[in-house]
C-alpha positions as CSV (number, residue, x, y, z in Angstrom):
1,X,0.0,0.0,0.0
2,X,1.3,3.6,-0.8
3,X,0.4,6.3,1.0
4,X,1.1,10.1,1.1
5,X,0.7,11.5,4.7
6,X,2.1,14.6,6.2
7,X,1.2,13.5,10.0
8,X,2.1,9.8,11.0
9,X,-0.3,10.3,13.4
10,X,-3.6,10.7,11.4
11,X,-1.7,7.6,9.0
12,X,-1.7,5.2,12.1
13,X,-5.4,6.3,13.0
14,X,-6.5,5.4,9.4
15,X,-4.8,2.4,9.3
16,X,-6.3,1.2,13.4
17,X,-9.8,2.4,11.8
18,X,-9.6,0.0,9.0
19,X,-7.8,-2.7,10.3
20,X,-4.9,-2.7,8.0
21,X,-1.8,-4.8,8.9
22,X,-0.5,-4.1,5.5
23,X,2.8,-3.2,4.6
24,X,2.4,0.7,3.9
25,X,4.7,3.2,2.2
26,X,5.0,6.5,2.3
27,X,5.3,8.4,-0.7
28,X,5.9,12.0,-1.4
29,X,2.1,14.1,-1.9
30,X,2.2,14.3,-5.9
31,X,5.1,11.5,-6.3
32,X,3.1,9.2,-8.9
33,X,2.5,12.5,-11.2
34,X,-1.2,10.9,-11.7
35,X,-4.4,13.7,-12.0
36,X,-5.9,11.7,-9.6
37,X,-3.7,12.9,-7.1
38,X,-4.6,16.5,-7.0
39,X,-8.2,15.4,-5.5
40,X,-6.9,14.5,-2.2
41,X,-8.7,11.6,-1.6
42,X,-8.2,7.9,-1.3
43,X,-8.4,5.7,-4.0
44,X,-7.0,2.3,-5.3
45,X,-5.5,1.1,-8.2
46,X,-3.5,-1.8,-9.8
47,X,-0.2,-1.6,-11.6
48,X,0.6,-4.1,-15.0
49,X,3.7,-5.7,-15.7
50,X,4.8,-1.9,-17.5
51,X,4.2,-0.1,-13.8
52,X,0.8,1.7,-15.9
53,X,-2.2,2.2,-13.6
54,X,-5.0,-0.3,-14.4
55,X,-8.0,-0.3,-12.4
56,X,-8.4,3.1,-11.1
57,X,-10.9,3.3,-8.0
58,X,-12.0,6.1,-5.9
59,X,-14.1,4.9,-2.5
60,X,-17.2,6.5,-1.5
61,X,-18.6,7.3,1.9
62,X,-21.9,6.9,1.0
63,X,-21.9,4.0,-0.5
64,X,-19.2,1.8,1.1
65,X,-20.1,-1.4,0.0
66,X,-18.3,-0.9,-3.6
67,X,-15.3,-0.5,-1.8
68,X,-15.5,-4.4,-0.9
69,X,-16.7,-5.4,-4.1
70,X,-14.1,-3.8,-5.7
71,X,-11.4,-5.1,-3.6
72,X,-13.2,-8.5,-4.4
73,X,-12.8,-8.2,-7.7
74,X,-8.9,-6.9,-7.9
75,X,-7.9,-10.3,-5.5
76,X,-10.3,-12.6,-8.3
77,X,-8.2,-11.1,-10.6
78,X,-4.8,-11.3,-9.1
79,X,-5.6,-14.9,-8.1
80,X,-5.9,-16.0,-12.0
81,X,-3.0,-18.3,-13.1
82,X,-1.2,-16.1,-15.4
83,X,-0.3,-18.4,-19.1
């Protein structure tokens, strides 16, 4: 997991909040040079084989239930035998 985060503190309480045990790294704010990035929210994505973002996902509050359907489908997808 990547993360930009000025404050360590508000990091550790996102990651206690959601239960991650993940390993996280902390990336300058901007680093990926992605438009995404310049709406200062969370979001997921996937990286190919060429390090190009695939599968570009940005939670919502109100409706938090795509969140886990999305994260269902990126594991289904890693999980395929690659041949």
């Amino acid at each position: 997991m990547l993360a930009s985060y000025q404050d360590t503190r508000s990091l550790r309480i996102f990651l206690d909040e959601y239960k991650i045990n993940e390993n996280i790294y902390v990336i300058d704010e901007g680093a990926l040079n992605i438009p995404i990035e310049t709406y200062h929210f969370p979001y997921f994505f996937t990286l190919d084989n060429k390090f190009e973002l695939n599968n570009v996902f940005l939670p919502s509050k109100e409706i938090p239930e795509l969140s886990s359907e999305y994260l269902k489908s990126i594991i289904k997808i890693e999980k395929k035998p690659v041949i």
